[in-house]
N, C-alpha and C positions, 0 to 999 in steps of 0.2 A: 504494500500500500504506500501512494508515492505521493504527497503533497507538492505540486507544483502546476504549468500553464503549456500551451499546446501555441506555436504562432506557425502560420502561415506562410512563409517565409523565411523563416529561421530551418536553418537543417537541423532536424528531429526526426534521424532514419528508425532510431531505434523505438521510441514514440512510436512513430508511423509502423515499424513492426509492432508493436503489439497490438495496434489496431485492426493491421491486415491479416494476423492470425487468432482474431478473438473478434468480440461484439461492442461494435460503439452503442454510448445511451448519448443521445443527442437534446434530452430534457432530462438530462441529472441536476438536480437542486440541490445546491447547502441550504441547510435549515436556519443560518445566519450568514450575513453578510461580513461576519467581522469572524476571529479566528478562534478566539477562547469558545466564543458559544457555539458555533460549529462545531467545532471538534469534540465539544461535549454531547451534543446530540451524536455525532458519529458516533462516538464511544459507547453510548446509553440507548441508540435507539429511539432517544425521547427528545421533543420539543427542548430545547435550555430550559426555557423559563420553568419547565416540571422540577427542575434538578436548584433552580436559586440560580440557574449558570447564566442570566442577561440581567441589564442592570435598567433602573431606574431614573439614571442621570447622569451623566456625560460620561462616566468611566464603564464603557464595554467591554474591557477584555481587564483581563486580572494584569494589574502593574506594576506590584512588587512580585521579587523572591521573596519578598520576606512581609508581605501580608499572609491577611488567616483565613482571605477566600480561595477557594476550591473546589474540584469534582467533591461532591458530597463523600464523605466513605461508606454509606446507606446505597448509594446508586452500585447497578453490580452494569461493571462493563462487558465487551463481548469476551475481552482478552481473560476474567477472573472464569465464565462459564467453562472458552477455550482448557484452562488449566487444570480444571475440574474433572476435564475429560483425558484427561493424560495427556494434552501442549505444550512443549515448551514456547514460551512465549519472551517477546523482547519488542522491547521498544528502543529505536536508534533515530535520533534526530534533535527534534522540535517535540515537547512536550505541552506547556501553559497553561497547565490547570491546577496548579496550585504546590505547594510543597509541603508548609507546617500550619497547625491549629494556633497551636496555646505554649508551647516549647520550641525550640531550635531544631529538637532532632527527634519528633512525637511523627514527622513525617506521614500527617494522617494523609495530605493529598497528592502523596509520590506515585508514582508509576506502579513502584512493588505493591501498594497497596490497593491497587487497580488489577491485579491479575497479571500483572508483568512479571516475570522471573527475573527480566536483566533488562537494564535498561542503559544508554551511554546517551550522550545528548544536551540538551539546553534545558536545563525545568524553566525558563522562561522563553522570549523567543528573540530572535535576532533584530536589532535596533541599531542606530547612525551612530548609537554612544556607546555602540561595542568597536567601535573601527576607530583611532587616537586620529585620523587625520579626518575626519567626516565631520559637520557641525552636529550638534545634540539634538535630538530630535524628540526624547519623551518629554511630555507635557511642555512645549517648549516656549509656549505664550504665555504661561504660569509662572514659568521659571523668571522671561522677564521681568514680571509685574514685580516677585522678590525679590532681586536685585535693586530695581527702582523702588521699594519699600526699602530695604536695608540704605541703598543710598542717602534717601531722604533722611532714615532716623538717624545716621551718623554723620551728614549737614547740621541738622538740628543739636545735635548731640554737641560738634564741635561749633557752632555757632556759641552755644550757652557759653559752656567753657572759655572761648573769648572773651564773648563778652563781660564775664565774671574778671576775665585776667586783666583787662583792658578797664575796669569799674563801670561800662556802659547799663550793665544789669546788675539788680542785685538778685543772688540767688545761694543759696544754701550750699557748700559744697555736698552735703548729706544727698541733696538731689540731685546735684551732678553726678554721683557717683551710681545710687541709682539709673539717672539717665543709661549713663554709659553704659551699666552691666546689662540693663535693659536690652541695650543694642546688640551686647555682645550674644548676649543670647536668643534673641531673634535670629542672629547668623548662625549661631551653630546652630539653633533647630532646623532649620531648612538646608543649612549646608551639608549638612553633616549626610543626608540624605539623596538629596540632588547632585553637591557634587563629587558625590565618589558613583554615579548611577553605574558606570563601565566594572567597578570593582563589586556591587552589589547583585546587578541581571548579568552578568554577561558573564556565565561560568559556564563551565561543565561540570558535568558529575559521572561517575560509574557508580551502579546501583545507588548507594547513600554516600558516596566516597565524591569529596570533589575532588577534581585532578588536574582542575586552570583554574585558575582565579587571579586575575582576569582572563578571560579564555585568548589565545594566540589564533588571530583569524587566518593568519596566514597557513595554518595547516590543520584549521577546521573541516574541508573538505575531503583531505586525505585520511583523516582520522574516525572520521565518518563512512566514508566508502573501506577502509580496514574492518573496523566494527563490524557493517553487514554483510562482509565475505567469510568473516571467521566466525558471525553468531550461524549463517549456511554450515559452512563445515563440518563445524562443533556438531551440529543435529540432525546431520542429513540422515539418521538410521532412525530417524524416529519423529512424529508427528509435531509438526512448530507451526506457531504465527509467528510472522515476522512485520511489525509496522512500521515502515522504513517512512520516515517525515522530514523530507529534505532541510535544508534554510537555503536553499536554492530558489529564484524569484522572488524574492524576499529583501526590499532594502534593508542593510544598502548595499546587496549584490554582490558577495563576497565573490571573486572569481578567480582564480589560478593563473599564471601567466601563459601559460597553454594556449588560454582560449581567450585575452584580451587581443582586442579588434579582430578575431577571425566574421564576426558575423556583419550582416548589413544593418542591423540594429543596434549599433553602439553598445554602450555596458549591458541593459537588457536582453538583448539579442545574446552576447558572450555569455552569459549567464544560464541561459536558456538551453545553450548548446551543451555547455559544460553539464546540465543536470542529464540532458540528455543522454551523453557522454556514459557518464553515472549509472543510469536506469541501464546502459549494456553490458555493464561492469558487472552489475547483476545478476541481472538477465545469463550472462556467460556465466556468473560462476553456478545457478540454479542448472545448467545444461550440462557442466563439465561434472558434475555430481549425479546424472542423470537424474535429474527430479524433474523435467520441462512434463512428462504429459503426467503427472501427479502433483502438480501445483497449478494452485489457483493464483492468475494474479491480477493485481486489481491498481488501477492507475487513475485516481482523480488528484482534484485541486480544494482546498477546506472556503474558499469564496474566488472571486472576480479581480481583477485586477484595479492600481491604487493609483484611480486616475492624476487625483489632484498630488503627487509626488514627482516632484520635477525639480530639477537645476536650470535655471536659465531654461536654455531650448532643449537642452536633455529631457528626455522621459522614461523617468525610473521606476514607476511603478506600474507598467502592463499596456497593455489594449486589449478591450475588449469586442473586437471586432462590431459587427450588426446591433451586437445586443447593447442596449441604453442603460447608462448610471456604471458604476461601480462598486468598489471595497467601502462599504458600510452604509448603502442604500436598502431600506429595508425589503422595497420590492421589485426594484429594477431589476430586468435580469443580466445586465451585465455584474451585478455583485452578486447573483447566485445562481444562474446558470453558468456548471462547470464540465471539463473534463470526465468521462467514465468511460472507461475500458475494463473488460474483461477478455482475460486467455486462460485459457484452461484445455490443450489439447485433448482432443477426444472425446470430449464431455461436452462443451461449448461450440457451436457451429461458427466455422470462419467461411469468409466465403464472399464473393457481390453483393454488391449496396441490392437491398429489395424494395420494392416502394420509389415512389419518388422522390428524388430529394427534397427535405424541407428545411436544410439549414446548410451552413458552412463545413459542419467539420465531413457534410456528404460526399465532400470532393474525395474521400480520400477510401480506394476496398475495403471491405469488410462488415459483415452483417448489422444493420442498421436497425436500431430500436425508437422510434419517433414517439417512446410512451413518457408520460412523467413521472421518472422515478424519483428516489431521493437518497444522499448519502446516509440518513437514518435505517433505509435499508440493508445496509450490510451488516448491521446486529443484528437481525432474524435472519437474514442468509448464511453468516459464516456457524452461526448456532446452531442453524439447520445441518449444515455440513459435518459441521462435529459432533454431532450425533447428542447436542443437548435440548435442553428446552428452554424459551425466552421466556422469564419471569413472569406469572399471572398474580402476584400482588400490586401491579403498577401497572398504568397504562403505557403501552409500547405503541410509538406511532411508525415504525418501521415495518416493510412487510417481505418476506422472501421474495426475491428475483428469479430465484430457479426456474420456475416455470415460465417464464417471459422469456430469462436467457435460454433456456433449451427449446423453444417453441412449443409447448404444451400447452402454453396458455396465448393467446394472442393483444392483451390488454393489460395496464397496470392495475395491481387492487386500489393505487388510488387516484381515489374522487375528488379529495380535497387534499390542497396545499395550502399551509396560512404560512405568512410571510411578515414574521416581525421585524422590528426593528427597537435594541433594549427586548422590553416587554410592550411596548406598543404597536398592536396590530398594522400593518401597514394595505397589505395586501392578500387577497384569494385566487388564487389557482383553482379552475372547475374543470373536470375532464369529463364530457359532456358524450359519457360510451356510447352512446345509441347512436351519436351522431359523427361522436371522432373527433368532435369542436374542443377544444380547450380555450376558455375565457379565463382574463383576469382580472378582479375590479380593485382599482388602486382605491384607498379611504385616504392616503396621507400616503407625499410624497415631498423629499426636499426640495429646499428652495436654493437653486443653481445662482451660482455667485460667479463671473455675469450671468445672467439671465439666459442665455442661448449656450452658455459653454458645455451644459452636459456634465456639469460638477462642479463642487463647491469650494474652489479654490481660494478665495476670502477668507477661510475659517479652514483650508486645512484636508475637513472631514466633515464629513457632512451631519449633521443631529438627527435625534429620531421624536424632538419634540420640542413645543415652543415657537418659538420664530423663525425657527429655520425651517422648517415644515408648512405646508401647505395643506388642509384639509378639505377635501371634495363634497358637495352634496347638491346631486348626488353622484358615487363616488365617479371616476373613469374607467371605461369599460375598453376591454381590448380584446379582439379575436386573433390567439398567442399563434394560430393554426395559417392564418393570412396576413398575420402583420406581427412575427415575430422581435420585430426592433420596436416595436412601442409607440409609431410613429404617429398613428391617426386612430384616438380615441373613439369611439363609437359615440354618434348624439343620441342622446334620451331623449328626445323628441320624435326623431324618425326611425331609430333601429326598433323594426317592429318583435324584434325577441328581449329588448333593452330590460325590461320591466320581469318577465318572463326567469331570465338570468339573475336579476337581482334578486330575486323572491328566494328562489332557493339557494344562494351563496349566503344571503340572510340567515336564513334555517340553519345552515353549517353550521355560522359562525357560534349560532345560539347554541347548539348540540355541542360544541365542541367546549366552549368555555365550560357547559356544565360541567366538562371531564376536568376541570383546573382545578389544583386545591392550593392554598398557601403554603409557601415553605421558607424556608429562611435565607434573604438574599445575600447571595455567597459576592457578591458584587458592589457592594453597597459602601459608602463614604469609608468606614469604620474598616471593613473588611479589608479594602485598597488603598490603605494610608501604609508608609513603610514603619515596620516595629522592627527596634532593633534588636530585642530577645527572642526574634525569629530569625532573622537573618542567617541563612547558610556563611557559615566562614571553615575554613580549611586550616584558620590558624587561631590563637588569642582575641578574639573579637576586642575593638575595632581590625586587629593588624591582621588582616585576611590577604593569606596572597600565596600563592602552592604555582606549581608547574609539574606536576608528577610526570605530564606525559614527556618530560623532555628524555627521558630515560629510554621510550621507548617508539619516539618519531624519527 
């Protein structure tokens, strides 16, 4: 399983091999636009918001190592059932769901305690303020506003003190002094935090062991592609998941000198290629073990690409080709229509595009699925496979694929997609069987900063609520089946099925919320403040700083 992006242009033979000997889904949805709550729904099967995994106010994705939000330890992932059934299981990459509760090393939301046996990787995920020559990019308009607070208080600060030396003012040295400590310690509390952010996210770990701190980006890539050939190795005599989650496409683009300016794409393109590159590496060592027609493998992306990420005229965060919006629009589907392939020799049918095309990635062989699936899908599929069962105390919005991938079944079991944004409903997905039609009706959509640009480049990232949002009524309707780019809403005045569609996407919504129950937002101010009694260190906290792997890079 490979978290990354598919371009047109970009040479991705080994990409475009597994496509040509397995099954594109051409309506694979992430269940979020942003990466923490995606990958929690991968994991789980379930909507975020069921698990506390989307948030309620600007912080989306989990932002410290060392907050005490995370996958729940009550959620059972696909990787804990896999285990249960005799898998070895591992996870190598990108993790972001969380690390510790209430101690440093209670490690309630690590990998291991998800069903991982072995894990190597990022517990957080790859950001501009892991690379010493990138500008900082976490909360980075925040960060200003600190500086310009601190500045001001110790203007103020040496103001008084002048003026006291000078006799302009009269003022109490007792409050000078206060003044100043005052100051002193507004800086350390936010410094102390922000700026060490490359010494606090940007590590690795093996299982509970960190082994960078700060991680060395320069031979992240190779230590990565090591990991996933020898966790193969290690297990080829006996049953394994392997969840391989690149930091490839991923600013700020970490790329090897290999592959700088081989592509037509600048850094992006290089980057692309390079993961490509990667997924062969793979690929080859799964074949030189002969495992190719006894492994399933499975190739999507956890959202869309990040429009508004750009240097200058550089474009660093993706294209999303046809499809409208991007990375954290809650129902554009250029932020959640993604990538899915499957291979699986001998079990999975490869083979000519069937049907007509109805999208981009149809240019390219191999059996074509034009249903709406979803990455929540592959918890009830790989559980199926491992011979377990998907938890019946929780509601599981994921549904097995097998019979759509092997042709048994000719349609997806689902009807409905809802498409948050946070926890605020943004959009519905209707797969209209009898007809084949799939509508979507937008309720709230952002508000594009300029106006025509197609993203919200003024702020960054776009919101899921407030002013930066737009609410419809009533809402936009789009037929996904004749106008997959989003382009010409349907009028509620003349589309004579307008009303028809809205009636029962209504009904959905209603049936579905009954399925919600409260739980506790794993996301929330408190949760995503950095605590430094949680903070992973490798050394004497504060003085965290390891390099273990230099021993064996």
């Amino acid at each position: 399983m490979i978290s990354g992006g598919i371009g047109f242009t970009c040479r991705t033979p080994n990409i475009d091999g597994l496509a040509e000997e397995g099954v594109k889904l051409t309506q694979h949805i992430a269940a979020a636009p942003l990466c923490t709550p995606s990958r929690a729904a991968f994991l789980t099967g379930r909507y975020p918001l069921r698990s506390g995994m989307d948030a309620v106010n600007d912080y989306r994705v989990i932002f410290w190592n060392a907050g005490s939000g995370g996958l729940p330890p009550n959620e059972t992932t696909f990787a804990k059932i896999l285990q249960h059934q005799g898998y070895t299981t591992g996870l190598i990459g990108k993790w972001h769901q969380g690390v510790n509760c209430e101690s440093r090393n209670d490690h309630c939301h690590h990998p291991l305690k998800h069903g991982f046996d072995y894990f190597y990787g990022m517990p957080f995920t790859l950001i501009s303020d892991c690379e010493p020559t990138e500008p900082p990019e976490m909360d980075r308009a925040f960060r200003r506003k600190l500086w310009l607070s601190t500045q001001v208080i110790g203007l103020i600060t040496l103001t008084a003190v002048l003026g006291r030396l000078t006799g302009l003012i009269s003022v109490h040295w007792k409050t000078l002094t206060c003044l100043a400590g005052f100051s002193l310690l507004f800086f350390i509390s936010w410094f102390s935090s922000y700026g060490f952010v490359r010494h606090w996210n940007c590590i690795m770990m093996r299982n509970h062991e960190i082994t960078e701190q700060p991680m060395v980006t320069e031979r992240t890539t190779s230590l990565i592609l090591r990991e996933s050939i020898s966790f193969i190795e290690r297990n080829k005599h006996k049953p394994f998941l392997l969840f391989l989650s690149f930091l490839h496409s991923h600013t700020p683009l970490l790329t090897t000198e290999k592959f700088l300016g081989k592509s037509r794409h600048g850094l992006y393109g290089d980057n692309v290629e390079e993961m490509d590159w990667m997924v062969g590496q793979v690929l080859d060592a799964i074949d030189k073990e002969g495992l190719k027609d006894t492994t399933l493998v499975y190739f999507a992306s956890d959202h869309g690409g990040w429009l508004e990420r750009q240097e200058g005229e550089r474009q660093l965060g993706g294209w999303n080709g046809i499809y409208k919006g991007g990375k954290a629009m809650g129902g554009w589907e250029g932020g959640i229509r993604v990538p899915g392939i499957f291979r699986w020799p001998g079990v999975l049918p490869a083979g000519k595009v069937i049907d007509e095309p109805t999208s981009l990635m149809d240019i390219y062989p191999g059996k074509v699925i034009d249903e709406p699936t979803s990455l929540m899908d592959i918890y009830p599929t790989v559980v199926h496979l491992a011979g377990g069962t998907v938890p019946q105390d929780r509601v599981t919005d994921g549904h097995t694929l097998l019979p759509l991938l092997q042709g048994t079944e000719q349609h997806s079991r689902h009807e409905f997609l809802f498409h948050y944004c946070g926890v605020f409903l943004h959009a519905v997905r209707w797969h209209q069987k009898d007809s084949g039609t799939v509508w979507k009706a937008h309720y709230a959509t952002p508000v594009f900063q300029p106006e025509a640009s197609g993203a919200c480049f003024r702020r960054g990232i776009c919101p899921c609520f407030g002013d930066g949002v737009t609410h419809h009524d009533p809402p936009l309707l789009f037929n996904l089946s004749q106008d997959p780019s989003e382009a010409n809403p349907l009028p509620a005045d003349t589309e004579p099925l307008f009303d028809t569609v809205m009636r029962r996407i209504r009904r959905a919504v209603e049936e579905h919320r009954r399925t919600l129950t409260p739980v506790p937002q794993q996301l929330s101010p408190y949760n995503n403040i950095w605590k430094p009694w949680l903070q992973p260190c490798c050394g004497t906290f504060p003085f965290c700083w390891c390099h273990e792997e230099n021993n064996k890079a």
